[in-house]
C-alpha positions as CSV (number, residue, x, y, z in Angstrom):
1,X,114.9,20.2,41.1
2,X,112.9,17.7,43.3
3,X,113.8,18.9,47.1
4,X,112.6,15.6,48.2
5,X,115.1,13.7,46.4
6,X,118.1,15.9,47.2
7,X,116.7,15.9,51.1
8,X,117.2,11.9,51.0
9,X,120.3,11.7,49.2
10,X,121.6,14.1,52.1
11,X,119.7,12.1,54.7
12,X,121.7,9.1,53.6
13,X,125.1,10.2,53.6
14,X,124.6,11.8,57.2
15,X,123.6,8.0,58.4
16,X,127.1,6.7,56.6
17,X,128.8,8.8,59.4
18,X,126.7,7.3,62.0
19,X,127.3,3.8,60.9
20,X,130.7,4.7,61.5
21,X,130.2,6.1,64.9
22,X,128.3,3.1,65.8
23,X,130.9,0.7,64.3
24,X,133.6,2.8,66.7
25,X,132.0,2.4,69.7
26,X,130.9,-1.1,69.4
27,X,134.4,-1.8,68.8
28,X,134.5,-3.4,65.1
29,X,136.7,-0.7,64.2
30,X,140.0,0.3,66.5
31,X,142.1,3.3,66.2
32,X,144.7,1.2,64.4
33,X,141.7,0.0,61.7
34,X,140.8,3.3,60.6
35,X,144.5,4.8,60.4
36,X,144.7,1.7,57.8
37,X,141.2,2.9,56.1
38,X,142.6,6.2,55.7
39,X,145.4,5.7,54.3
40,X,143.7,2.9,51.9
41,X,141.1,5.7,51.0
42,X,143.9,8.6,50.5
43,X,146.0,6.2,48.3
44,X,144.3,3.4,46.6
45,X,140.1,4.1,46.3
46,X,140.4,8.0,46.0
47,X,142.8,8.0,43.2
48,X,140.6,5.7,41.1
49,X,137.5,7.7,42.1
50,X,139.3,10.8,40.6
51,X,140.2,8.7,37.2
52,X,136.7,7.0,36.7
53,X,135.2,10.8,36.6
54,X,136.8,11.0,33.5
55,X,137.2,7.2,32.2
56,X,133.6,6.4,33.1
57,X,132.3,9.9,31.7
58,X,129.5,9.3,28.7
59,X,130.7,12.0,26.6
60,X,133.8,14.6,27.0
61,X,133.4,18.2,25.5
62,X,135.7,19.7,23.7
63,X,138.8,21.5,25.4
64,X,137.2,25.2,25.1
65,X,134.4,24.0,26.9
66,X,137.0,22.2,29.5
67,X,138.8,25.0,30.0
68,X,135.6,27.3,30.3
69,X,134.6,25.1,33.4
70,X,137.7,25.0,34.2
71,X,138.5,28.9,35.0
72,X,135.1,29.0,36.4
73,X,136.2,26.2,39.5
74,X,139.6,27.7,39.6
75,X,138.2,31.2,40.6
76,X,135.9,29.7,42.6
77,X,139.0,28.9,44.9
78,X,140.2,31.8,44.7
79,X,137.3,33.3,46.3
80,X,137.3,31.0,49.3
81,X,140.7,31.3,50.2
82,X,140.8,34.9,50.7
83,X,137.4,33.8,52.6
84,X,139.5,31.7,54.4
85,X,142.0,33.8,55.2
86,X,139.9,36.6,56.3
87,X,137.3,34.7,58.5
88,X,140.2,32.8,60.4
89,X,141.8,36.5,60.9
90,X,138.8,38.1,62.0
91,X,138.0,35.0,64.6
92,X,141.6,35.1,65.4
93,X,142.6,31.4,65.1
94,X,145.9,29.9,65.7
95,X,147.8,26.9,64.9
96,X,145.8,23.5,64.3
97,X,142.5,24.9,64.4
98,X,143.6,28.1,62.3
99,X,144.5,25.7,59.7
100,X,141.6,23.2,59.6
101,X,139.2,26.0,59.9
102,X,140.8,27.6,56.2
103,X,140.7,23.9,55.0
104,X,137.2,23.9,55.9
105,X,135.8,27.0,54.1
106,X,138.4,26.2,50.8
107,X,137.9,22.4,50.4
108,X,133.8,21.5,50.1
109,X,132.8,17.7,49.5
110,X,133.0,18.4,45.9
111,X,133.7,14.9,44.8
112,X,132.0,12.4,48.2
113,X,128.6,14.4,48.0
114,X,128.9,16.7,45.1
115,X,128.4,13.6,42.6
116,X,125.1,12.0,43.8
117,X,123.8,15.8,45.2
118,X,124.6,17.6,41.3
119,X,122.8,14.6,40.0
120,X,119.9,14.8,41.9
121,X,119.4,18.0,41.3
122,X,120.5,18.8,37.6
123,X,120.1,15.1,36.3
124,X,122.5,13.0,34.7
125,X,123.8,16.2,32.3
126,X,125.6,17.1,35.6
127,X,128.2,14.7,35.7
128,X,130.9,15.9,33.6
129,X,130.4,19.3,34.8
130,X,130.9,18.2,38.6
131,X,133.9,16.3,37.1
132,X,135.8,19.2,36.2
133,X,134.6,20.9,39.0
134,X,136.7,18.5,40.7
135,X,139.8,18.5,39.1
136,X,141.1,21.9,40.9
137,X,139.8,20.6,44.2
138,X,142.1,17.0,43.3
139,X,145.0,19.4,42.7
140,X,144.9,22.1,45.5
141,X,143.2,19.5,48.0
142,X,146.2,17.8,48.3
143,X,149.2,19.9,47.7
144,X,147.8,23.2,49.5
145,X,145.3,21.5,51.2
146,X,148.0,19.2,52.8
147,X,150.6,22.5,53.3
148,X,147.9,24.4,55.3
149,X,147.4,21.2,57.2
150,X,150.8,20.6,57.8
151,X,152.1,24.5,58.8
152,X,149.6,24.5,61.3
153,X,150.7,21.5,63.2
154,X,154.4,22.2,62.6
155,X,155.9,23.4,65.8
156,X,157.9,26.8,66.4
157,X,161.1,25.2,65.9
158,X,160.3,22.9,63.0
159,X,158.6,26.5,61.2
160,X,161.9,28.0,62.0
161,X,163.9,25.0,60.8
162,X,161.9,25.5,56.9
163,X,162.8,28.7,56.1
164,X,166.4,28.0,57.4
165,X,166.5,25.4,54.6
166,X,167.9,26.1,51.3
167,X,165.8,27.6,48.8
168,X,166.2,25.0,46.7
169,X,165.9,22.4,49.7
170,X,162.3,23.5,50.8
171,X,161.0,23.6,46.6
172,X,162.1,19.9,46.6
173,X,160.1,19.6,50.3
174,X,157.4,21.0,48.4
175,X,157.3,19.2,45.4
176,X,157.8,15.7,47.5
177,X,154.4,16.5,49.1
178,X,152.2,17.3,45.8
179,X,153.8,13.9,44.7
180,X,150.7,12.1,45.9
181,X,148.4,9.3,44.5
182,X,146.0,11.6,44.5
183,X,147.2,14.3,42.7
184,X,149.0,12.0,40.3
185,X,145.9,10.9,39.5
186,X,144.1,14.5,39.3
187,X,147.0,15.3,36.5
188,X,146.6,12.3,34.5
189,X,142.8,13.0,34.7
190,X,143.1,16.2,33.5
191,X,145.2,15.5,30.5
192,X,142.9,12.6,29.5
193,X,139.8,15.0,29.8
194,X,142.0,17.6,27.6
195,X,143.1,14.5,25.1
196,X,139.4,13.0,25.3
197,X,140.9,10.1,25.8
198,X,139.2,7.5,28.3
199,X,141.5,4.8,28.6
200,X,140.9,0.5,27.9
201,X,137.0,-0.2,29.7
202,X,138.5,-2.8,31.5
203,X,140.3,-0.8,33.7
204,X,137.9,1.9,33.8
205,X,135.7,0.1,35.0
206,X,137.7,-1.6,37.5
207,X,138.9,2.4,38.7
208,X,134.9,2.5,39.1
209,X,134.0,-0.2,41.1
210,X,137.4,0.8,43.7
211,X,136.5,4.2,43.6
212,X,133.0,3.2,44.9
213,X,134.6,2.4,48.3
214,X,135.7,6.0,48.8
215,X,132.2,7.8,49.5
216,X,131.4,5.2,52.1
217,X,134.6,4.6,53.5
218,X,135.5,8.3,53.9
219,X,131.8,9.0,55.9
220,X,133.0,5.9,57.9
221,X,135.9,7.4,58.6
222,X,134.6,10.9,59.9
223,X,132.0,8.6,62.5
224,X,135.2,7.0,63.9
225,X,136.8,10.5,64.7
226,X,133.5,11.5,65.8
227,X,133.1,8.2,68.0
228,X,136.8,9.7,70.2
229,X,135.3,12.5,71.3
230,X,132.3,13.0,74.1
231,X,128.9,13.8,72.3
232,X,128.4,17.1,74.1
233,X,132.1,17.9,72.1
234,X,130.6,17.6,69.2
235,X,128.2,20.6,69.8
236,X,130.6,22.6,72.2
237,X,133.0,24.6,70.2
238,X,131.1,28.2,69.3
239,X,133.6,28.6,66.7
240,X,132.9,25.4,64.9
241,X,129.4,26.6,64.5
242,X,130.5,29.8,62.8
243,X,132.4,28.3,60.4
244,X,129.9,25.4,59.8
245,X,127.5,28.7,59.1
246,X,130.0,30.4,56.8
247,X,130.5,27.1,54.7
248,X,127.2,26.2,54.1
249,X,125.4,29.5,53.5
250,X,127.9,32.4,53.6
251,X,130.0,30.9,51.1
252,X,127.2,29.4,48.2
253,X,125.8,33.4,48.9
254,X,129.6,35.0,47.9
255,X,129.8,32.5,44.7
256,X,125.9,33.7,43.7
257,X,127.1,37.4,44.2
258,X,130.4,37.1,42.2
259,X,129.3,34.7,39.7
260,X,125.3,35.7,38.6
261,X,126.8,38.0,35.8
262,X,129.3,36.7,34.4
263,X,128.5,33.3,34.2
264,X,125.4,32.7,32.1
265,X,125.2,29.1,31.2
266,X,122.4,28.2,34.4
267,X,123.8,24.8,35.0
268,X,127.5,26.0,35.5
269,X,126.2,28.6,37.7
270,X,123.9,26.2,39.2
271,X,126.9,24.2,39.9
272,X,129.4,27.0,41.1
273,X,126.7,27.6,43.6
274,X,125.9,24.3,45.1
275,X,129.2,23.1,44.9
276,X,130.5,26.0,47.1
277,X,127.7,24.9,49.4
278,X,128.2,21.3,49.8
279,X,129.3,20.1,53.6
280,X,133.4,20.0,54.5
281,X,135.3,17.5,52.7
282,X,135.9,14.5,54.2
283,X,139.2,14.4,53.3
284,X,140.0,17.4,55.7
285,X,139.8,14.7,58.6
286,X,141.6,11.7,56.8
287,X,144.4,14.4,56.2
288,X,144.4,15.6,60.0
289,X,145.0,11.9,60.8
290,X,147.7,12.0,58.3
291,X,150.0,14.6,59.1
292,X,148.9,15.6,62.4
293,X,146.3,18.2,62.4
294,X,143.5,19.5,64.1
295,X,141.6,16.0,64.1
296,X,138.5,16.9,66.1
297,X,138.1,20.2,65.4
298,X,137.9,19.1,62.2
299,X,135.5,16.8,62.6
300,X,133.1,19.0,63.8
301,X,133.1,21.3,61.3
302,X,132.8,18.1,59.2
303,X,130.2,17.1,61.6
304,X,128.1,20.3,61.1
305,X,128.4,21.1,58.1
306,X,126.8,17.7,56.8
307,X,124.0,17.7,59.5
308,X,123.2,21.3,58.3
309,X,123.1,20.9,54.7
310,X,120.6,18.0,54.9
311,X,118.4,21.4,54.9
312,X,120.6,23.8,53.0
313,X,121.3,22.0,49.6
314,X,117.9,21.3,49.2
315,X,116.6,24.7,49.8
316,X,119.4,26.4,47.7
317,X,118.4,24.1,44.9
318,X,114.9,25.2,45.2
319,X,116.0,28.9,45.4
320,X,118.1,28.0,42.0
């Protein structure tokens, strides 16, 4: 586990975020260009990021093994929600920043950092673990991810207008929203992992070179939100920094603790552990843009939690 090479890999993705903060205030990109960039990311790039995990991957276990990892990352959610739920209590949150702050502390950079960070740590044996790892992230990310999101912006009247619907009306509602490219993808994914089937090359390799867009596009993307706020914003919310903390060394701490004796393969824990460390996902902020959350709170937590684990991951790796 070479701390140099983690410490650059993190170095670089941080400077992705100030390219995009630069191209924001030099006015190459508007507020109309990176709505458009969003949404290309959300439906296009990250889709085929989620199916080259699998259609790229060099080898697939075998479905124990899958579903091993797979109960693993799924209880790994279930730590960080009730997290989530008990640090936005405790802090007292309400509304839009309630919401992004439990998005925050669930939904890590699992796929955007945790790819090239895993690698650099645990080599190339990484990758289809971090895959899998990924798949519950795909699937809550953006059907609970995007209901958290979207409750907390909802106003008084439109929360009282919900559960006034039919029960039947608001399971439709529901199922309309998981009914994303994304998590389209994250299904189809899954089955192929299950099926170990990887699909023609040709168009896994064309789901590669798409998906390749996402990492740098979604870092561009947080520099932008960054770039409409003043700089002394960015540093001036208390409460950001207390969730920034709680992601990046509160959180990889509580996986450790729940995880060391139960899971004894090294690299799964390795990867529980790092993976529940990693920075705020930037889809958090391309999702506030998308249905009306708490954009630049958000972002700093985003912000943060990025320029803080340029230290953290690397010292966590060490310590692993």
């Amino acid at each position: 586990m070479d701390f140099v090479s983690v410490l650059v890999k993190m170095i670089e993705l941080f400077l992705i975020i100030i390219v995009g903060y630069g191209a924001y205030k030099g006015k190459l990109i508007d507020v109309n260009v990176k709505t458009s960039l969003t949404k290309l990311i959300l439906n296009i790039t990250m889709p085929c990021t989620i199916l080259s995990s699998v259609m790229t991957a060099d080898e697939l276990p075998g479905p124990a093994m899958i579903l091993k990892l797979l109960i693993i990352s799924s209880l790994e959610y279930v730590i960080l929600i009730i997290l989530s739920k008990i640090t936005s209590k405790v802090l007292r949150l309400e509304g839009k920043k309630k919401a992004a702050a439990e998005f925050a502390i669930i939904f890590a950079n699992v796929g955007f950092v945790g790819f090239p960070v895993t690698y650099a740590i645990f080599g190339s044996q990484s990758t289809f673990y971090t895959m899998i790892f990924n798949l519950p992230f795909n699937v809550l990310c953006y059907s609970l991810g995007v209901y958290i999101l979207q409750k907390g912006s909802a106003t008084e009247e439109q929360q009282e207008f919900v559960k006034e619907l039919p029960k039947q009306s608001r399971l439709q509602k529901v199922f309309k929203l998981c009914l994303t490219p994304a998590m389209l993808a994250s299904i189809t994914a899954l089955v192929m992992a299950f099926t170990r089937y990887q699909g023609p090359v040709i168009i896994a390799e064309t789901c590669d070179i798409v998906g390749k867009i996402t990492t740098p596009g979604a870092l561009i993307v947080i520099g932008c939100a960054l770039a409409q706020m003043p700089i002394k914003d960015m540093f001036s919310d208390i409460k950001a920094y207390i969730f920034s903390f709680i992601c990046v060394i509160v959180t990889p701490l509580i996986v450790y603790l729940c995880y060391f004796k139960f899971v004894t393969e090294p690299l799964a824990l390795g990867e529980a552990v790092i993976m529940g460390g990693l920075p705020v996902a930037t889809a958090g902020t391309m999702l506030c843009v998308e249905y009306g959350g708490d954009e630049k709170f958000m972002a700093q937590i985003t912000f943060l939690t990025t320029l803080f684990s340029v230290i953290t991951i690397p010292v966590i790796a060490v310590l692993l």
